[in-house]
C-alpha positions in Angstrom: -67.3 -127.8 -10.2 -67.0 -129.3 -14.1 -65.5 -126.4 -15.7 -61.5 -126.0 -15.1 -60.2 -122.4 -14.0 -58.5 -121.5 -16.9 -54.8 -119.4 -15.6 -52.3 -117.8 -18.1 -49.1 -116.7 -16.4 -47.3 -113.8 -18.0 -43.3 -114.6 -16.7 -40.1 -115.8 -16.6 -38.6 -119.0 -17.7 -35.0 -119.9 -16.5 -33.0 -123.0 -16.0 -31.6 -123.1 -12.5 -28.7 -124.1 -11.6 -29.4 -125.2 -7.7 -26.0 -125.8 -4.9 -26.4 -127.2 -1.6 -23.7 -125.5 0.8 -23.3 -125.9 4.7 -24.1 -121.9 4.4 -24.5 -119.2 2.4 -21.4 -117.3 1.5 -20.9 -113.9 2.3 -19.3 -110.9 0.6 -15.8 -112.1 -1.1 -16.4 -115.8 0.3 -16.2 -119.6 -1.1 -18.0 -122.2 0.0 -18.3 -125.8 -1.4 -21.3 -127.5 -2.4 -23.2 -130.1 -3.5 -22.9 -131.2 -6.8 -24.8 -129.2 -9.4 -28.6 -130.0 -10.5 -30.2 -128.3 -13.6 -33.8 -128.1 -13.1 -36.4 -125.8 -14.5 -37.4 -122.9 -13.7 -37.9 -119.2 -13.5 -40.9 -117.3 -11.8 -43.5 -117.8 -14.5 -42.7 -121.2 -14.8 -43.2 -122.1 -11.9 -46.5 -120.4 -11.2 -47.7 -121.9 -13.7 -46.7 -125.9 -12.8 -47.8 -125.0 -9.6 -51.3 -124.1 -11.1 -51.3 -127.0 -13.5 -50.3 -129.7 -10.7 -53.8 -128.0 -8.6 -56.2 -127.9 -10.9 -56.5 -125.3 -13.8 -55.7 -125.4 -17.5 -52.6 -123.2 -17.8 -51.0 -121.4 -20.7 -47.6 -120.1 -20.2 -46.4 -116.6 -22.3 -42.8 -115.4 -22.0 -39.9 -116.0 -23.9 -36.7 -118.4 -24.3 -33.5 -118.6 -26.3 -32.9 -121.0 -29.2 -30.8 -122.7 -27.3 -30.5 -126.1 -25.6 -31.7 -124.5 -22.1 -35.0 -123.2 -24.1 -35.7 -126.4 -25.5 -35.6 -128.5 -22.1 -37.6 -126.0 -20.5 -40.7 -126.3 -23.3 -40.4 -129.9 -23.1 -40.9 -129.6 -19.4 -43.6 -127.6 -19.3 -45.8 -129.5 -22.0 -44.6 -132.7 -20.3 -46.8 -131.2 -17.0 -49.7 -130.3 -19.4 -49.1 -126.6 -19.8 -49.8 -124.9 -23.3 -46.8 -123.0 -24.2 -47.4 -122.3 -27.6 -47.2 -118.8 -26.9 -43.8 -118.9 -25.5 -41.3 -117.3 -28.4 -38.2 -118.4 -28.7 -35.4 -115.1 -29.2 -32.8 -115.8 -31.4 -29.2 -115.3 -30.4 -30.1 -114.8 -27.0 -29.6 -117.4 -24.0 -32.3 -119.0 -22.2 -32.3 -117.4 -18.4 -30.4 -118.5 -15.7 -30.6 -118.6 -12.3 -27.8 -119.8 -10.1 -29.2 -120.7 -6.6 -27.5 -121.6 -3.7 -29.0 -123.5 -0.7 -28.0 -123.9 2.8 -28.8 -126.7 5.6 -31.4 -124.5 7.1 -33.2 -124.5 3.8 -32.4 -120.5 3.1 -31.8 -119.5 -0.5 -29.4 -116.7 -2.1 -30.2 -116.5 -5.8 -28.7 -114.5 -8.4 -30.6 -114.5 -12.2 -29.2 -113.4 -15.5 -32.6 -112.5 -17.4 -31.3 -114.0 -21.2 -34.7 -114.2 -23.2 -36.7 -112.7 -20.4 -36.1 -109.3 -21.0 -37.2 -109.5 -24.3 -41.0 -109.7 -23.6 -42.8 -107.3 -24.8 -46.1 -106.2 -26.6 -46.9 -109.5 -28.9 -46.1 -111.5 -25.8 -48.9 -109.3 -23.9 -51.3 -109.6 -26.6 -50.9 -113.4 -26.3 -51.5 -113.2 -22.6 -54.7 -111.0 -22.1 -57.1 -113.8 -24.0 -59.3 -116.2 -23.0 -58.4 -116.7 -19.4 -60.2 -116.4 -15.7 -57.2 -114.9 -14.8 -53.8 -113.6 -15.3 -50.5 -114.0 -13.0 -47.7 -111.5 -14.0 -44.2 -112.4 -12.2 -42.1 -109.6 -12.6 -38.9 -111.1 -13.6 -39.5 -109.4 -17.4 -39.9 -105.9 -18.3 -41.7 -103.2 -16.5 -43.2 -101.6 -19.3 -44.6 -105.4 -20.4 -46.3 -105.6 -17.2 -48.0 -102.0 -17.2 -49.1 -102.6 -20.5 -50.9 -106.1 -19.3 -52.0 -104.2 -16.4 -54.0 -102.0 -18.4 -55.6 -105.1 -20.5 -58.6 -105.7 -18.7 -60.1 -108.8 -16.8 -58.6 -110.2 -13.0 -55.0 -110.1 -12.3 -52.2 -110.7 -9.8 -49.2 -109.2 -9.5 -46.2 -111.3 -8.1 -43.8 -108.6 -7.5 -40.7 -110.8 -7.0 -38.3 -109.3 -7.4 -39.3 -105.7 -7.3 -38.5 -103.3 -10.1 -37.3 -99.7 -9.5 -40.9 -98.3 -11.0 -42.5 -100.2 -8.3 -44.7 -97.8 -6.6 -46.2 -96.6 -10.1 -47.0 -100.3 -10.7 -49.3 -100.7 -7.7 -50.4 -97.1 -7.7 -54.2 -96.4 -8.2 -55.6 -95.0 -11.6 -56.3 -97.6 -13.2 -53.2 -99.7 -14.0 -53.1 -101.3 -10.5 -53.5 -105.1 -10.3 -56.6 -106.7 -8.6 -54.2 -108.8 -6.5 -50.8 -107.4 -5.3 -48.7 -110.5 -3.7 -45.2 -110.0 -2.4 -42.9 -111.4 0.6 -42.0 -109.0 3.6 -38.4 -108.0 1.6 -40.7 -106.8 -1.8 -43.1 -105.2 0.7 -40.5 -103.3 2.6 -39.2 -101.9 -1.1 -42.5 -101.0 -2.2 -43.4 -98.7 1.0 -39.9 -97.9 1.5 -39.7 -99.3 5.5 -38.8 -102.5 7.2 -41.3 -105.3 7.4 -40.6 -108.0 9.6 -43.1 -110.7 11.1 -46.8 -111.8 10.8 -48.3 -108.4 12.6 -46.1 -106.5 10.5 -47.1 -108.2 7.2 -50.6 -107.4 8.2 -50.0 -103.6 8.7 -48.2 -103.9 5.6 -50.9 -105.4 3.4 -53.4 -102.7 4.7 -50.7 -100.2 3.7 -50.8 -101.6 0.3 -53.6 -101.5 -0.3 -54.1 -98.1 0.2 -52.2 -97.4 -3.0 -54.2 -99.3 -5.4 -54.7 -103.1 -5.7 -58.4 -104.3 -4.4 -56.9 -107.5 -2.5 -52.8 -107.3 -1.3 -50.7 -111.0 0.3 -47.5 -110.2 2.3 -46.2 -113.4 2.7 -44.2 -114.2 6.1 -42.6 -117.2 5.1 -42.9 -119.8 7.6 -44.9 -117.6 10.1 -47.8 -117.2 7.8 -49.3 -114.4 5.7 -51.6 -111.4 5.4 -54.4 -111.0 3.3 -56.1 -107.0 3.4 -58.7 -106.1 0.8 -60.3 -102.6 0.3 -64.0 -104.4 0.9 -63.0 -106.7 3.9 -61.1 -110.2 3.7 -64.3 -111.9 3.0 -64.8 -110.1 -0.7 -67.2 -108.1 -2.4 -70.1 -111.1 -1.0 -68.9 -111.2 2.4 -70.4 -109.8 5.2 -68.3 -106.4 4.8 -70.8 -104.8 1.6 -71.2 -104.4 -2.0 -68.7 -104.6 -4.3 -66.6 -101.6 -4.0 -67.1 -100.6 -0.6 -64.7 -99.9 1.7 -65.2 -103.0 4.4 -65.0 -102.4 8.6 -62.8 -105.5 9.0 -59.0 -105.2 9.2 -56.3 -107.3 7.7 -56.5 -110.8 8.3 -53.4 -113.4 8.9 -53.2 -116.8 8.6 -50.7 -118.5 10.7 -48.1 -120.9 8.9 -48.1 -124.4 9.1 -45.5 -126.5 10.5 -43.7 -128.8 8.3 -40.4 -129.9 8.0 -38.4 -127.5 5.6 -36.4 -128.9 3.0 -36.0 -126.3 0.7 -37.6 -122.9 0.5 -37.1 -122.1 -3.4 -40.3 -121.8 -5.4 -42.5 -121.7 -2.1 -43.6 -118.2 -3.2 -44.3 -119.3 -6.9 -46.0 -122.3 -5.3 -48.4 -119.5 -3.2 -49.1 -117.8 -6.6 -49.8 -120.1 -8.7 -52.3 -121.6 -6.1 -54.1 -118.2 -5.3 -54.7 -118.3 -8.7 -56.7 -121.4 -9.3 -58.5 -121.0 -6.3 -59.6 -117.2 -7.2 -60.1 -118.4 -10.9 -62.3 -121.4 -9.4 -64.2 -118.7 -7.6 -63.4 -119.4 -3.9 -63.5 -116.0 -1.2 -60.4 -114.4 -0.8 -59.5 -115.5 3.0 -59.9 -119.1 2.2 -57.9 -118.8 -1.3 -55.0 -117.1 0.9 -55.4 -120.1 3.4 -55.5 -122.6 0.8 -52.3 -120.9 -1.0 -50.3 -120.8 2.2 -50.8 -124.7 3.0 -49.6 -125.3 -0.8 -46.4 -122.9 0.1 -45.7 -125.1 2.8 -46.1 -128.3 1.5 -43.6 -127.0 -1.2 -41.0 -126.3 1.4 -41.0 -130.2 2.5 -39.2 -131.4 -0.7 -36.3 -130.1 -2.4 -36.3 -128.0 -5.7 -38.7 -125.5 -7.3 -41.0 -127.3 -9.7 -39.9 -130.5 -8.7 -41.2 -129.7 -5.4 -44.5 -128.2 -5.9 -47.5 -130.0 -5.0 -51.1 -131.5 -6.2 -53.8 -131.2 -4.0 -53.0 -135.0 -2.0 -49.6 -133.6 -1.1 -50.7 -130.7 0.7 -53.6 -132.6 2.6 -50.6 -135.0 3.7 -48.4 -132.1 4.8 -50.9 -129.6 6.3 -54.2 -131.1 7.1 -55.8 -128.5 4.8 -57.7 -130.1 1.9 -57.5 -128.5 -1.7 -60.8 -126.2 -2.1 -61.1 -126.9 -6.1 -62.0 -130.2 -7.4 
């Protein structure tokens, strides 16, 4: 292909604040770590390195504070190529954090104090529902900023990480819901209100969801695979299952996770986003954009930290076998 997938993410920026620990504490307990990196982050952020580093031209919209934090963050992200001339800057608000702890079998706790995020609101949607192929919304900023971009027009995905107490009316059908719903067996279990555990689970899951609105719905089973279930088939609206807007004979599909050595797991979901994206926005069918997405998540778990970590399209042929689909 010559012409670039254009992405704009709609999202979060924090700087995180990431502890390795011999375990995660529990309720009322300490535990002594490594010592402290500050690194960039935040859900939008991430998405959209992830789609930079694989491909697409990426804008970032959200918000920061004027603050140190803010300032290293913008640097980073126009140091990776990404136009972030649509990220505001708040003043006399901080910049978000997130504080993540990880333990030596590469599981995360995090805990995120929004700052700037939860300021985004209707200029920052205006600013994200132009001249793009598609838009990623992470939901790490207000609920009302992501109905409104809902309603905008054009392809979307919804990262609902984490998820918000209005949820269900965000995925619901009547034309707010997103094209693409993509969430992790913990945001799918919120969303439909019972336990979700496991690859065949994520797959009854997706086909739950999508039930309720979104034309194409991921449950992500960390390192056991994920679940792709669309309301014309797995294959899209030129696949074998019909026309566009038919209701396809095929079931959910799952594609089994790839072993690597795990390093880290934070920013392997924003990694899976931010990859789906290019690859829809480059025009590849939805089963192989899923596949493509989870080999990207997993070569993101090999190395440690979130945008640090996430990978160009030589790093996942190295770790998975699977080579990058756009050029």
């Amino acid at each position: 292909m010559t012409k670039r997938p254009k992405v704009t993410v709609l999202g979060s920026l924090n700087m995180d604040i990431s502890v390795t620990v011999p375990r995660l504490p529990g309720p009322g307990a300490t535990v002594l770590g490594s010592e402290a990196r500050f690194t960039p982050g935040g859900k939008g952020a991430n998405q959209a390195v992830a789609a930079a580093r694989l491909g697409a031209d990426v804008r970032l919209v959200g918000c920061v504070g004027d603050d140190d934090f803010g300032r290293r963050l913008l640097a980073a992200l126009r140091t990776e190529g990404i136009n972030a001339d649509a990220v505001r800057i708040v003043p006399g608000v901080p910049t978000g954090l997130a504080m993540i702890a990880v333990d030596e079998a590469a599981e995360n706790l995090i805990v995120v104090a929004p700052g700037a995020n939860h300021h985004v609101g209707p200029p920052d949607v205006a600013a994200a529902t132009s001249d793009r192929d598609i838009l990623v919304i992470s939901a790490e900023i207000p609920a009302q900023a992501i109905t409104e971009a809902l309603t905008q027009g054009g392809p979307t995905i919804l990262n609902l990480a984490p998820v918000p107490s209005q949820a269900n009316a965000l995925v619901a059908a009547g034309g707010k819901a997103p094209d693409w719903l993509v969430v992790n067996e913990s945001e799918a279990a919120a969303v439909l209100g019972r336990p979700v555990s496991g690859l065949a689970d994520a797959a009854l899951a997706a086909a739950e969801l999508i039930t309720q609105g979104p034309r194409h719905a991921v449950v992500t089973a960390g390192a056991h695979g994920a679940a792709l279930a669309s309301t014309n088939g797995p294959d899209g609206p030129d696949g074998p299952d019909g026309p566009d807007g038919a209701d396809g004979a095929n079931g959910p599909e799952v594609i089994d996770g790839f072993r690597v050595p795990a390093v880290d797991t934070v920013g392997a979901g924003d990694t899976f986003v931010g990859a789906l994206a290019v690859a829809i926005a480059a025009g590849i069918p939805p089963l192989e954009a899923t596949r493509a997405a989870a080999a990207a998540g997993a070569a993101a778990v090999t190395r440690p930290g979130a945008q640090t970590a996430m990978p160009r399209a030589a790093d996942i042929l190295a770790a998975t076998g699977v080579a990058w689909p756009v050029s």
